[in-house]
C-alpha positions in Angstrom: 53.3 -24.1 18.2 51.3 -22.5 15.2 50.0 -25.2 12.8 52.6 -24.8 10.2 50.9 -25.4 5.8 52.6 -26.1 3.2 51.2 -26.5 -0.5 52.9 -29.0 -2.9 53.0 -29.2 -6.8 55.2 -32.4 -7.6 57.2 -32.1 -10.6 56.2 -35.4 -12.1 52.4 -33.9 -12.4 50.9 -31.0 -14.2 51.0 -27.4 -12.8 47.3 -26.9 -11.6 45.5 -23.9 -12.5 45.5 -21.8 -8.9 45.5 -24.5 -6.4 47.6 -27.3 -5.2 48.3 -31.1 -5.9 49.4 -31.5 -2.1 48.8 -29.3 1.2 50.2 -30.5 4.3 49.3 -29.3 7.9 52.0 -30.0 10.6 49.5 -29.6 13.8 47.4 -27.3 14.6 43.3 -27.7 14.9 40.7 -28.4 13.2 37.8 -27.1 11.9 34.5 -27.9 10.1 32.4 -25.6 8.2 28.5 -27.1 6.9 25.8 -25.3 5.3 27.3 -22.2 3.8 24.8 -21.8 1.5 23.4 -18.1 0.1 21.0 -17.0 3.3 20.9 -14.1 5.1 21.1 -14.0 9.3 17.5 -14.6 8.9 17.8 -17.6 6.9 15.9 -15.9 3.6 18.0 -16.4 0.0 19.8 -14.0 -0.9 20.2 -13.3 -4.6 17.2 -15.6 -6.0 18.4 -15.9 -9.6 21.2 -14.3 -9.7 24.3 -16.5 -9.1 26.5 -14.0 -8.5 24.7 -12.3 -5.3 24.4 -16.2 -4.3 27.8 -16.3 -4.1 29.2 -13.7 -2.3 26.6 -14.2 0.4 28.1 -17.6 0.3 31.5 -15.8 0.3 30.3 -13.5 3.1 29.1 -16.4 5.4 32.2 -18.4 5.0 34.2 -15.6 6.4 32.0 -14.3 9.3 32.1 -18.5 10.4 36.1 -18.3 9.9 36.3 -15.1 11.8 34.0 -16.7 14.7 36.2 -19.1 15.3 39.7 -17.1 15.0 40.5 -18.5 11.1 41.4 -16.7 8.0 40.4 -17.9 4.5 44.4 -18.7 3.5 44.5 -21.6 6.5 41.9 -23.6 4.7 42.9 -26.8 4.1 40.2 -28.3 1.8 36.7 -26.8 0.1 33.9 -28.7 -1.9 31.4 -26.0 -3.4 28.4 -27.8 -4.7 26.7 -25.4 -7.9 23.3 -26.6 -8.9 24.6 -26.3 -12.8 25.9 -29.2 -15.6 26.6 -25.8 -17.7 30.9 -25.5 -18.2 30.5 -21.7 -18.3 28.3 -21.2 -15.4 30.7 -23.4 -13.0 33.4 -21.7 -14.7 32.1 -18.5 -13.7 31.0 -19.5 -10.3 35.1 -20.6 -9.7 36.1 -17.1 -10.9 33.9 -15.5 -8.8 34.6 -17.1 -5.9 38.4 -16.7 -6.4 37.9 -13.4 -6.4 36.1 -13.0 -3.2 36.4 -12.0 0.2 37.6 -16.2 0.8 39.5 -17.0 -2.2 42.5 -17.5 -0.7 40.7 -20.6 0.7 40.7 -22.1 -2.9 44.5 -22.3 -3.1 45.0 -25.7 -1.7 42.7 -29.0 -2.3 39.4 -27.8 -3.9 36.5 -29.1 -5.6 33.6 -27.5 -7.3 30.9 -29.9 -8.4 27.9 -28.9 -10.5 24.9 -31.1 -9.0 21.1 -31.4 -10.2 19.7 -30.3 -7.1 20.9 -28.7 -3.3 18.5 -28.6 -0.3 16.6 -26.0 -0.1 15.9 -26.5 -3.3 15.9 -22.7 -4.3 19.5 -22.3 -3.5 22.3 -23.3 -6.1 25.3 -22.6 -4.6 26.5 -24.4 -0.9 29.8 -25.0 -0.2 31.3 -27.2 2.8 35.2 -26.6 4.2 37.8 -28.1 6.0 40.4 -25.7 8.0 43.3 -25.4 10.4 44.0 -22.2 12.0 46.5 -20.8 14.2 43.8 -19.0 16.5 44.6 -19.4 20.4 41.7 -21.3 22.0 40.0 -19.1 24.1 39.6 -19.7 27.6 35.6 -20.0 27.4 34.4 -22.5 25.1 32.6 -20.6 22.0 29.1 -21.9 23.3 27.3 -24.5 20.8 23.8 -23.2 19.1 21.1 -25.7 18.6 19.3 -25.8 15.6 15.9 -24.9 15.4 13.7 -25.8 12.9 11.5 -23.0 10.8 8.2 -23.5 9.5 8.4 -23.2 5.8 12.3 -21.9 6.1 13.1 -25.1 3.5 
């Protein structure tokens, strides 16, 4: 049985400004994303200085990991995105942007974005971290597990 998700606004609250007080998934599984931050499959920055580049790489690396694992961006379930900014209208414009992109469907249910004073690597300002459930049928062979190898100088 596909996960069934449903998004809730209860009357007693305020009606929130393109997401949702409430989402509720039935079944289904689960799935973490970590460390979608703006690098290419090399693991360079993309974008240095320039926000927006950042975050459509960001955008771009969300949905290759979804699409990996048989997920769309409308089955996410919850999304933090950490911008290194305390400036209204650059988080403002980060949000927009990302609504707009290739994953903003994802930002329709329970999501944050958090300016903060500093992300590892320090030259990146935008990372963002998501929970999902998805409908995919598990494959029969395991998607196999990559270690993680550290660069010289990557960070």
């Amino acid at each position: 049985m596909p996960p069934m998700i449903t998004r809730h606004n209860p009357t007693q609250l305020h009606n929130p400004p393109g997401y949702h007080h409430v989402t509720v998934v039935e079944s289904g599984r689960l799935a973490f994303l970590a460390g979608q931050c703006p690098l290419d499959a090399f693991g360079a920055l993309v974008g240095a200085g320039d926000i927006d580049l950042q975050i459509d790489q960001v955008a771009a690396n969300a949905a290759a990991v979804l699409a990996a694992v048989g997920a769309r961006p409308d089955q996410v379930v919850r999304s933090v995105v950490y911008v290194v900014s305390d400036d209204n209208s650059v988080l403002a414009a980060a949000w927009r942007q990302l609504t707009l992109s290739v994953i903003g469907s994802a930002f329709t249910t329970a999501s944050t974005l958090l300016g903060v004073t500093r992300l590892r690597p320090p030259t990146t300002p935008v990372c963002s971290r998501s929970r999902f459930t998805f409908t995919a049928t598990p494959s029969a062979t395991p998607i196999p597990s990559q270690r993680w190898t550290p660069r010289v100088g990557a960070w």
